[in-house]
KEPARO-920606 format. One record per residue (C-alpha): residue number from 1; x, y, z. Coordinates in nm, 3 decimals. Layout:
KEPARO-920606
    n       px       py       pz
  NUM        X        Y        Z
...
//
This chain:
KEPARO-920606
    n       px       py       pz
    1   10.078    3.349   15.711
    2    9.736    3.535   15.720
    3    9.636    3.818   15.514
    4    9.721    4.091   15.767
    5   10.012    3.933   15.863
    6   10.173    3.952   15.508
    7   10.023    4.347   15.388
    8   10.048    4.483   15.763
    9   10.333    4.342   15.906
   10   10.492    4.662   15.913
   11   10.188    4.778   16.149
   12   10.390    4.812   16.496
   13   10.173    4.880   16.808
   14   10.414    4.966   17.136
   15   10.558    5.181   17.417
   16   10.934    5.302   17.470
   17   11.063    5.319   17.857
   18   11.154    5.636   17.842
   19   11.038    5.936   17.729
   20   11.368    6.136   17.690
   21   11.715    6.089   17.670
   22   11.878    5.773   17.892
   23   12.250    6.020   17.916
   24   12.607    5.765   17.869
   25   12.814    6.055   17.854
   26   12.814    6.408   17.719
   27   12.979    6.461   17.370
   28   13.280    6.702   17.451
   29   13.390    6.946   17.120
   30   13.089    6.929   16.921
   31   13.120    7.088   16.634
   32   12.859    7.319   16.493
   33   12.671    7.269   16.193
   34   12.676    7.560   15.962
   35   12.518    7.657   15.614
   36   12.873    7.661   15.478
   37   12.944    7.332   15.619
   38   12.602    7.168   15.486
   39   12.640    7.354   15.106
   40   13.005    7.230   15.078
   41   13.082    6.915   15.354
   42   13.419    6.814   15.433
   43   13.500    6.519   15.264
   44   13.556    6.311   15.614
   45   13.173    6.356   15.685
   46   12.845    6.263   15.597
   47   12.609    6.538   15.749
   48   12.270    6.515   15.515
   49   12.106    6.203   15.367
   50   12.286    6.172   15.047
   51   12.614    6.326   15.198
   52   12.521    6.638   14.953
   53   12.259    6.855   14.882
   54   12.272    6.714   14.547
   55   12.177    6.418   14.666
   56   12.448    6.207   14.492
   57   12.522    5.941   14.747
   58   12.892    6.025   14.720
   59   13.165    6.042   14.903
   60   13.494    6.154   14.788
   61   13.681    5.931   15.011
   62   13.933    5.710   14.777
   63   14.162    5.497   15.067
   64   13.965    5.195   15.041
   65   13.919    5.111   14.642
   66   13.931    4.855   14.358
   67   14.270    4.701   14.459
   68   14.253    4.712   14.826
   69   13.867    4.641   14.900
   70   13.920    4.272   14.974
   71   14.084    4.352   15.287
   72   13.814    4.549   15.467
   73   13.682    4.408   15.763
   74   13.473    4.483   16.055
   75   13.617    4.778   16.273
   76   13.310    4.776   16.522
   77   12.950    4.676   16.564
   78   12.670    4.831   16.797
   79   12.375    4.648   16.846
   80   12.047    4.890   16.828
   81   11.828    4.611   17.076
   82   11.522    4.713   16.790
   83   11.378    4.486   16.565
   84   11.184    4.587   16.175
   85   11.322    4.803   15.867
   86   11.685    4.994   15.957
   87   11.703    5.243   15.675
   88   11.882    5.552   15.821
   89   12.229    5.631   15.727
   90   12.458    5.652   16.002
   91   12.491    6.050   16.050
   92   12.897    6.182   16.109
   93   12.996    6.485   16.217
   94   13.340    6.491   16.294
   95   13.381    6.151   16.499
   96   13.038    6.162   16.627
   97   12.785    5.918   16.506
   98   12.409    5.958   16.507
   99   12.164    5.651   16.427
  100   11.817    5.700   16.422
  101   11.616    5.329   16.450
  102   11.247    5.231   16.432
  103   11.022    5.289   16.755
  104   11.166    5.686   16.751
  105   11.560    5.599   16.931
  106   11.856    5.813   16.824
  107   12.184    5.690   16.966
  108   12.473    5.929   16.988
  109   12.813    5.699   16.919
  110   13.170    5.726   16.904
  111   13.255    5.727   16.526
  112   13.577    5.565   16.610
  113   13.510    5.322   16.868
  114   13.185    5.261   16.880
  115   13.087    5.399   17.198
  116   12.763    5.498   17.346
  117   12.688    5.855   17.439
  118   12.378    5.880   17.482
  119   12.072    5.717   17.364
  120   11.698    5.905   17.276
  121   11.378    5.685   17.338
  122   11.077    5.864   17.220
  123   10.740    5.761   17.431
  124   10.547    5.659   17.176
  125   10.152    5.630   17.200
  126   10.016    5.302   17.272
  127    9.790    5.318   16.981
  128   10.010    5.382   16.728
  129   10.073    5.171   16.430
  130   10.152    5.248   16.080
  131   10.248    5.068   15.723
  132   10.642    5.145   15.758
  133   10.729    5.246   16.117
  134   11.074    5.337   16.069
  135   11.307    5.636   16.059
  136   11.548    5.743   15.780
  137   11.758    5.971   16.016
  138   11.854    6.290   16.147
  139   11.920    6.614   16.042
  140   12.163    6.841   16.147
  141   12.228    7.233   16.242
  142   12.400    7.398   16.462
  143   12.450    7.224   16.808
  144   12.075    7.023   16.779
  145   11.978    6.770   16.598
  146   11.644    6.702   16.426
  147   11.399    6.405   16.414
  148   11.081    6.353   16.243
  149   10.833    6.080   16.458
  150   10.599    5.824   16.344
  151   10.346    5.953   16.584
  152   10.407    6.288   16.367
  153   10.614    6.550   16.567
  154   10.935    6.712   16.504
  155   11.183    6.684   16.801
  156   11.502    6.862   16.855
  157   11.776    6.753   17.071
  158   12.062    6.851   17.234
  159   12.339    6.692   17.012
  160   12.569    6.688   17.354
  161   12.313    6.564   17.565
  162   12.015    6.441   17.327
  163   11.810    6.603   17.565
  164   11.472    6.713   17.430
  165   11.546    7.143   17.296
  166   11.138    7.137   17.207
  167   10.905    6.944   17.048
  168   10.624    7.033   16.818
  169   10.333    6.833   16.660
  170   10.276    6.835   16.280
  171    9.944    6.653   16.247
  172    9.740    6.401   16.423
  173    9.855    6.021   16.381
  174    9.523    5.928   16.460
  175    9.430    6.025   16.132
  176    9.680    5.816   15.959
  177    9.998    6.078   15.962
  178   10.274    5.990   16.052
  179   10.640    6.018   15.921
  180   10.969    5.850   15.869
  181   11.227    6.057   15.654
  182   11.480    6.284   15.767
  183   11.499    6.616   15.760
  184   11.584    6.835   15.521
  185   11.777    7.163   15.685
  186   11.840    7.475   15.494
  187   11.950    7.778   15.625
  188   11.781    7.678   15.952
  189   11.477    7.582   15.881
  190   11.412    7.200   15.942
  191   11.198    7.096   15.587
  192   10.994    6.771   15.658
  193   10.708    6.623   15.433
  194   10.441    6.367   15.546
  195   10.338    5.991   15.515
  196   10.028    5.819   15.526
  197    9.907    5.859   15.178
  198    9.752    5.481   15.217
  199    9.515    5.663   15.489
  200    9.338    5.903   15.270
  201    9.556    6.170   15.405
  202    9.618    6.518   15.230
  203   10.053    6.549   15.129
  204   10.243    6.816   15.259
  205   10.589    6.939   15.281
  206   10.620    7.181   15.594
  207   10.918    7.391   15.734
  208   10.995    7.494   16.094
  209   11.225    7.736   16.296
  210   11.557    7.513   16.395
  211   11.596    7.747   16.683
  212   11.257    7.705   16.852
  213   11.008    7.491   16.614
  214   10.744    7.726   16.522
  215   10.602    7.667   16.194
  216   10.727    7.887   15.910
  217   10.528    7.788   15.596
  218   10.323    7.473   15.486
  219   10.253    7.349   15.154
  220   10.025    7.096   15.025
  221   10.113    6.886   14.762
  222    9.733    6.870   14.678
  223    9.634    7.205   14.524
  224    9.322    7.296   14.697
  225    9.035    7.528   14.509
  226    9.158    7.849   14.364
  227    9.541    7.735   14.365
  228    9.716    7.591   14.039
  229    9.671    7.216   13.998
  230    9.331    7.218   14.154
  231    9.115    7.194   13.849
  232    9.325    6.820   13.754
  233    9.074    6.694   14.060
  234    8.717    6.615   14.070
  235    8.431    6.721   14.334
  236    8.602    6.641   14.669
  237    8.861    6.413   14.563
  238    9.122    6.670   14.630
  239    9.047    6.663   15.006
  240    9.260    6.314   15.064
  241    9.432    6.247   14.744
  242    9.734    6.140   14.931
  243   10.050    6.267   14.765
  244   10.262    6.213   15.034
  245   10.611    6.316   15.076
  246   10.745    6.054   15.263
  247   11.152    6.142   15.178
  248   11.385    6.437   15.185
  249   11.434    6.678   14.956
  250   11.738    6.794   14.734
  251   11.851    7.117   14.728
  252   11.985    7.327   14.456
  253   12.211    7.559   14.669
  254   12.270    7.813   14.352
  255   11.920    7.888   14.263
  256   11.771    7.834   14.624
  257   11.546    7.514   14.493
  258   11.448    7.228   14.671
  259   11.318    6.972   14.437
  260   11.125    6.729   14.663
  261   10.915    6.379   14.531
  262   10.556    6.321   14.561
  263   10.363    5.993   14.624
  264   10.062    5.843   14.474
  265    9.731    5.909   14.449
  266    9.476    5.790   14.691
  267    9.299    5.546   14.682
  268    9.491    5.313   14.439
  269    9.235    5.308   14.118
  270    9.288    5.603   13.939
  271    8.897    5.579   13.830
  272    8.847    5.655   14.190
  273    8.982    5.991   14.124
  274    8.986    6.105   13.775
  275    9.179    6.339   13.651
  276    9.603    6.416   13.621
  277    9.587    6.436   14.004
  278    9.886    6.718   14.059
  279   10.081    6.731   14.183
  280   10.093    6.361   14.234
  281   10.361    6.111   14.150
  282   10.572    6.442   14.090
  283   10.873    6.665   14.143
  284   10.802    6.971   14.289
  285   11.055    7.238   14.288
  286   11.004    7.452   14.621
  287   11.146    7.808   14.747
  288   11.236    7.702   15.067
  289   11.157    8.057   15.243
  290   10.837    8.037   15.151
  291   10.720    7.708   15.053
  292   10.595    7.821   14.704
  293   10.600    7.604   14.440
  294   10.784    7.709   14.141
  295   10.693    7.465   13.917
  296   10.661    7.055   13.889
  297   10.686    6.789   13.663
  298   10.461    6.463   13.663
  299   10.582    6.191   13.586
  300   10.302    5.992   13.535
  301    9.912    6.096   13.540
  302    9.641    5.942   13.723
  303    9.858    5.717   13.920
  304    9.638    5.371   13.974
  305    9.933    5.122   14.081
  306   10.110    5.265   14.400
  307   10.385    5.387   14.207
  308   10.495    5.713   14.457
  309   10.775    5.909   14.329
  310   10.875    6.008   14.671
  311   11.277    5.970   14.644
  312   11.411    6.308   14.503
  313   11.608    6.360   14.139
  314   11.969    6.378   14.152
  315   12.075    6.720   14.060
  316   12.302    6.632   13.792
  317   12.516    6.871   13.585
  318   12.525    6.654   13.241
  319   12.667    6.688   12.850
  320   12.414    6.539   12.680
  321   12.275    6.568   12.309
  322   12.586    6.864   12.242
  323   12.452    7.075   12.530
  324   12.509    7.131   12.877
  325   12.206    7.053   13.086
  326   12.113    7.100   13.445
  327   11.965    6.796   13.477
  328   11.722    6.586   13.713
  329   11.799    6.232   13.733
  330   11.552    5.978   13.841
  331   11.525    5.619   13.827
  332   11.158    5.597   13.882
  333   10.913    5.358   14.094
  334   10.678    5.385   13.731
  335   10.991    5.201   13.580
  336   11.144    5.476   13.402
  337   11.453    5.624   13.397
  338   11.412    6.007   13.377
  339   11.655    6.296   13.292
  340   11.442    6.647   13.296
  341   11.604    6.994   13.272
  342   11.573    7.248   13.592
  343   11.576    7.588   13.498
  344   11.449    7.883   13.771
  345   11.128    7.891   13.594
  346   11.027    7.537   13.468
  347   11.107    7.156   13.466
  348   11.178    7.026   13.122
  349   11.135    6.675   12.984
  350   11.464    6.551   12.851
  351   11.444    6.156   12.781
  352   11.299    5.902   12.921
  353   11.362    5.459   12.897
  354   11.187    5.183   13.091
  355   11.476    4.998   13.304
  356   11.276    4.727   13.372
  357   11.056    4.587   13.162
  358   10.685    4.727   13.156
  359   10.395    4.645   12.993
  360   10.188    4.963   13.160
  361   10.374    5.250   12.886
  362   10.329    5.206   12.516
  363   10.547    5.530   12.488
  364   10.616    5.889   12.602
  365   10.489    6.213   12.459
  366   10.833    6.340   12.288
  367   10.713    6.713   12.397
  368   10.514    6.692   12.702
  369   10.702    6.367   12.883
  370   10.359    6.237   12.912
  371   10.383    5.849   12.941
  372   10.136    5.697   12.715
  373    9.924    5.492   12.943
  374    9.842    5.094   12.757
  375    9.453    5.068   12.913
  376    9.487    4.702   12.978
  377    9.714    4.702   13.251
  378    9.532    5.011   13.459
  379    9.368    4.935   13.761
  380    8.973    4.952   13.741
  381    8.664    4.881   13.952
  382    8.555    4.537   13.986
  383    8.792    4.352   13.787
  384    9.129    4.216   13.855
  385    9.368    4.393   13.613
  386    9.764    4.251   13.603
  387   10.056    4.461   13.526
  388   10.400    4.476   13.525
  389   10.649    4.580   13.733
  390   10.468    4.479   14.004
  391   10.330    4.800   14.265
  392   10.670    4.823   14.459
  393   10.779    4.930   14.114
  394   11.053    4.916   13.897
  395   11.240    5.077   14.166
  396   11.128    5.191   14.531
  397   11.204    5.399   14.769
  398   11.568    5.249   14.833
  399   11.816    5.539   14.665
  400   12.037    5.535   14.350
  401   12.396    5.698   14.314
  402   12.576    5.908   14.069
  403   12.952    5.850   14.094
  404   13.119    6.168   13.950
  405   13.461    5.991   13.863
  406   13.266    5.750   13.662
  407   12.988    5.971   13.541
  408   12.747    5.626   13.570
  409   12.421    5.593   13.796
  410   12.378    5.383   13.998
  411   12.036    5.198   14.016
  412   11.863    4.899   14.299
  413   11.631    4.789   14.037
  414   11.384    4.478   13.997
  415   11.303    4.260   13.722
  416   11.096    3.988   13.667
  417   10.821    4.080   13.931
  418   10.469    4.169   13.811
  419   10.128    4.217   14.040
  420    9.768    4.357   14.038
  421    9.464    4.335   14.186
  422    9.106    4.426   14.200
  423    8.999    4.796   14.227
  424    8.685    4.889   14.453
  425    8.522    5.193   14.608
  426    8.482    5.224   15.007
  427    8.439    5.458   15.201
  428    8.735    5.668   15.364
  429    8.705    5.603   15.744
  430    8.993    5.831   15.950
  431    9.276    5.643   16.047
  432    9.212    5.325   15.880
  433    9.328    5.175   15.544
  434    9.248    5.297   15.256
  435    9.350    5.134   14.938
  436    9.054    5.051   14.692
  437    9.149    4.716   14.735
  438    9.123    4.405   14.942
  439    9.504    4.384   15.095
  440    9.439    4.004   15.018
  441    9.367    4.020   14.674
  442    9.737    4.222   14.588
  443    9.936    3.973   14.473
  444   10.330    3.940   14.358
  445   10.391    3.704   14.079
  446   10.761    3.599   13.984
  447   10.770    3.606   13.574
  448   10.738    3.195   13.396
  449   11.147    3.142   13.331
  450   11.282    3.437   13.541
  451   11.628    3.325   13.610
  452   11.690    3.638   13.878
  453   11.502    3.931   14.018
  454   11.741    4.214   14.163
  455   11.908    4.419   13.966
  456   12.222    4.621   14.037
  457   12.200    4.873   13.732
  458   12.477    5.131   13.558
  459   12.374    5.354   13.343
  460   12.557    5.666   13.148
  461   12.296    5.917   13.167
  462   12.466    6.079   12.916
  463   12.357    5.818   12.636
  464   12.101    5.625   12.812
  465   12.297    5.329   12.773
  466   12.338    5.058   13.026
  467   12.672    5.007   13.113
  468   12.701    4.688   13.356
  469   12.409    4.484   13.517
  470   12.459    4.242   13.808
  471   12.152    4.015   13.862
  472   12.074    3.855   14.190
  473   11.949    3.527   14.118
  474   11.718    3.457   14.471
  475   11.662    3.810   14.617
  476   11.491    4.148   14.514
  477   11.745    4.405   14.555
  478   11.573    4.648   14.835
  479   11.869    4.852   14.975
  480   11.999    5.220   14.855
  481   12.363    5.263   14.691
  482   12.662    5.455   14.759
  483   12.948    5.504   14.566
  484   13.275    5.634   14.624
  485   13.593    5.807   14.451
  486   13.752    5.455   14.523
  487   13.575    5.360   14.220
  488   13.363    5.143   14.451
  489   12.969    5.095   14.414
  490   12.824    4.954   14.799
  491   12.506    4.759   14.811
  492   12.285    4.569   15.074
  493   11.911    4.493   15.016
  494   11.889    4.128   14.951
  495   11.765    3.821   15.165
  496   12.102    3.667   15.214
  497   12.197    3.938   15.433
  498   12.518    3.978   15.231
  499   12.668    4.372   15.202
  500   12.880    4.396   14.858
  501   13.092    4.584   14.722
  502   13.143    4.642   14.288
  503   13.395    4.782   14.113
  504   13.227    5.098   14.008
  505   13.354    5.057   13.633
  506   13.290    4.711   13.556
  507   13.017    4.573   13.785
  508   13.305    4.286   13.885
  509   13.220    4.183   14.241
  510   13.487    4.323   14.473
  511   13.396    4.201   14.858
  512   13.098    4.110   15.052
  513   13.025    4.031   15.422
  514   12.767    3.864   15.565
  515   12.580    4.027   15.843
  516   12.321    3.956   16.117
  517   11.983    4.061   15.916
  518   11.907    4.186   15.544
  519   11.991    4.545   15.521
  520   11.748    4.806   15.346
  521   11.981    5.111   15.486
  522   12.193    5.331   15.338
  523   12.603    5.326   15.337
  524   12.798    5.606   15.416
  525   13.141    5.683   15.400
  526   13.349    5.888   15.649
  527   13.760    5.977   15.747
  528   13.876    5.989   16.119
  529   14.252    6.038   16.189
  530   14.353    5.936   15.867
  531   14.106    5.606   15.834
  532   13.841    5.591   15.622
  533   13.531    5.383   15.739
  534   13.251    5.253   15.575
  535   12.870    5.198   15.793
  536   12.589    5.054   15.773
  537   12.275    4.969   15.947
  538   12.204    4.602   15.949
  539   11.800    4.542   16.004
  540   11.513    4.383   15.773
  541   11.180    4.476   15.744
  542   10.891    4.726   15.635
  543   10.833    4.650   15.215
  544   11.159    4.401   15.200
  545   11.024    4.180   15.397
  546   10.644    4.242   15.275
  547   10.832    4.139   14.957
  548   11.005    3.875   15.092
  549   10.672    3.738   15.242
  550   10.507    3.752   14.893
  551   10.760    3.566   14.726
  552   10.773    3.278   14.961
  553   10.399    3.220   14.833
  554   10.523    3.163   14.453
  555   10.684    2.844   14.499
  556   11.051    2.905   14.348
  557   11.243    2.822   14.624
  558   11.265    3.086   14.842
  559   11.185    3.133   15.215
  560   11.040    3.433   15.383
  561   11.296    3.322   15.701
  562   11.505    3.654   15.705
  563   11.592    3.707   16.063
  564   11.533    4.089   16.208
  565   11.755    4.276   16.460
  566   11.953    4.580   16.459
  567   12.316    4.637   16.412
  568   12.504    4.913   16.303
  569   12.847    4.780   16.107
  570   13.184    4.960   16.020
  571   13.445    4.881   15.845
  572   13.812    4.939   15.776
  573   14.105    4.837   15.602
  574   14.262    4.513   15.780
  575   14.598    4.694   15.926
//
């Protein structure tokens, strides 16, 4: 494999058929998607990203548990007909499905049956390509859906039809913008934040009217001069810092906060860019109205090792230390495991434990939460510096759970990877890559001895004790978890294409099914006439495979051979 074939295989140059909607069927008795539907969800659906605002990852749904689990089988599969990463949830809104895929198709489907509506292809330019062209879904409101493109517009559709309602552009993907999350709708705006932060770009979260797509408010995540934040830059650096905020938000529906993650800096070394670099590798906490920001945490400085923070904190009502606290939960790409305190006016530090092993931190400021940076394992110019966990982290984008009949998190970690590389200075040239280093010279390393390398992790936030571990001997674990009141835990993300299911209190291995690709996407739960199904999108690629790639190189027996493809899977009880 050569050099660009293992960093940019996720670069994707190519051209839909059509530029609209290729209409099955209308969907008959849509229901609407309100504000009191979105703030407190029926229990049958899964309407946002997480299924809550919260951002949880559970559902409430309790037919199919601990002592029954072993008899779920496959109730219908849909083929996509796309190839790379599959990481949107399957969206349900009372029997209707909607899957967003890579190379910008949503496909409307029967949530019983598995029947196709009607099917979105988005012409995409012929020039476009991209580090992670993918899609993490749609978002919801009213009779339209929402999705954010890779060649960086915002499209609503029809939900009935998935005819095109309007379309607006965001920025210019020549430049290196693009996106992939989904959505974020609140009280009818549709919330969206940018990727590209490997191009030099400048982050952004941005909100538009759901009825007709003019922009309402737009607000860098790179304070520029005169704004709060600014002086933590140098000279121009500010300009394209990166900071992108490549996935949706959370949503605190009593104090009207969205708390939304921030990537790295840009380029990689952080001597490139001196400085704390807000409001990188943050939180921000947002008044979605106006898009100010009402204050932040970091949770690291000076970011030199492409550790983004981009997948939102849990909002997590905990008892911890005697106290009740309104907490933010975040298993972090910098290896940590964070619990902070929101409060309308501030972010406070709370605790803080590696949970994966790291040589970068000798510590964190008890006060401040200011990890305590160990100078031999930072990035610099001109030498090759090691460091460990490796830069996809301790735990990337892929999302953790919080199960509230267990009170445990949930947590797709890896252990036993390190990496580094060599830091240089280049010039930024529009549109291309811009790392500050040679992609060949990046380098995974498996750990001398290490017996396994994904991690499924439980942890009591409460105590910051772990509770079970289940280690994945030949795989990194690269898929998000969901957990449900049927004291179930459900995980994909490893190379043997396997999709699990744990008993929630005990880590014990309940079920598994093997499926046509790896799966990086999320599982949701949902309830029609009295059946509760679980779904899932089958379909490897982006930074699993990248990772997949890199360990084939390492000589421990495993084989970058996992086949792509997508295929959306659910599953029932065997009647």
């Amino acid at each position: 494999m050569t050099r660009k074939q293992w960093y940019l295989s996720g670069f994707v140059a190519f051209t839909c058929l059509a530029s609209t909607a290729a209409v099955s069927g209308p969907i008959d008795n849509y229901s609407p998607v309100t504000a009191q539907r979105l703030e407190n969800p029926e229990p049958s659906n899964w309407m946002l990203y997480r299924r809550t605002y919260d951002g949880h990852g559970y559902s409430p749904l309790d037919q199919i548990n601990t002592s029954n689990v072993k008899n779920l089988t496959p109730a219908w599969t849909f083929a996509t007909g796309v190839v790379e990463g599959h990481e949107a949830p399957p969206i349900v809104n009372n029997g209707v499905m909607f899957v967003a895929t890579p190379m910008g198709q949503v496909i409307a489907l029967n949530a019983k049956t598995g029947d196709e509506y009607w099917r979105y292809k988005r012409q995409l330019p012929d020039d476009l390509f991209q580090l992670h062209p993918t899609s993490r879904g749609v978002g919801l409101w009213e009779d339209k859906l929402y999705l954010a493109t890779t060649d960086d517009h915002v499209v609503a559709l029809d939900a009935k039809t998935g005819k095109v309602v309007w379309d607006t552009k965001v920025q210019d993907y020549k430049k290196g913008q693009y996106m992939t999350l989904m959505p974020l709708i609140v009280d009818g705006k549709v919330i969206v934040g940018g990727s590209g932060g490997e191009f030099g770009v400048r982050g952004y979260v941005a909100a538009y009217d759901a009825k007709d797509g003019k922009e309402l408010w737009r607000t860098f995540t790179i304070p520029g001069e005169g704004e709060p934040g600014h002086d933590t830059w140098q000279g121009d650096d500010w300009k394209n810092g990166g900071g992108s905020a490549w996935m949706t938000g959370n949503y605190d529906k009593e104090t009207k906060t969205i708390y939304w993650g921030v990537g790295n800096a840009a380029p990689w070394p952080g001597e490139t860019h001196p400085g704390d670099n807000l409001y990188t590798s943050s939180v921000l906490a947002l008044d979605p109205n106006t898009g100010k920001i009402k204050t932040y945490h970091q949770y690291h400085q000076n970011d030199s090792w492409d550790w983004d923070e981009v997948e939102a904190p849990m909002l997590i009502d905990l008892q911890r230390d005697g106290r009740n606290i309104k907490s933010l939960v975040h298993p972090g790409r910098d290896a940590i495991f964070w619990v902070l305190e929101r409060t309308p006016t501030k972010i406070n530090y709370v605790a803080g434990w590696p949970f994966v092993s790291t040589d970068v931190w000798k510590g964190i400021e008890p006060e401040s939460g200011k990890p305590i940076v160990d100078p031999a394992h930072k990035p610099v110019i001109g030498k090759r510096v090691e460091f460990c966990p490796s830069l996809w982290g301790g735990k990337d984008w892929p999302s953790a759970a919080y199960s509230q009949k267990t009170g445990l998190v949930y947590v797709p970690a890896n252990e036993n990877f390190c990496g580094g590389f060599t830091g240089e200075k280049v010039a930024l040239k529009p549109g291309e890559l811009w790392l500050g280093t040679k992609p060949e010279d990046i380098g995974l390393k498996a750990k001398p001895g290490a017996d396994h390398f994904g991690e499924l992790q439980a942890w009591d936030p409460t105590t910051g004790k772990k509770v079970w571990q289940h280690n994945f001997p030949k795989s990194q674990l690269f898929g998000s978890v969901t957990a449900t009141a049927g004291d179930l835990v459900f995980v994909g993300g490893t190379n043997d294409r396997n999709f699990r299911a744990f008993n929630a209190k005990t880590g014990e291995l309940l079920w598994e099914q093997k499926t046509n690709s790896g799966i990086m996407g999320m599982p949701v739960s949902y309830e029609i006439d009295g059946t509760q199904y679980i779904a899932i999108q089958s379909g490897w690629g982006v930074d699993a495979q990248r990772i997949q790639d890199a360990l084939a190189t390492n000589n421990i027996g495993i084989e970058a051979n996992v086949p792509q493809g997508g295929v959306i899977w659910v599953f029932a009880l065997k009647k």
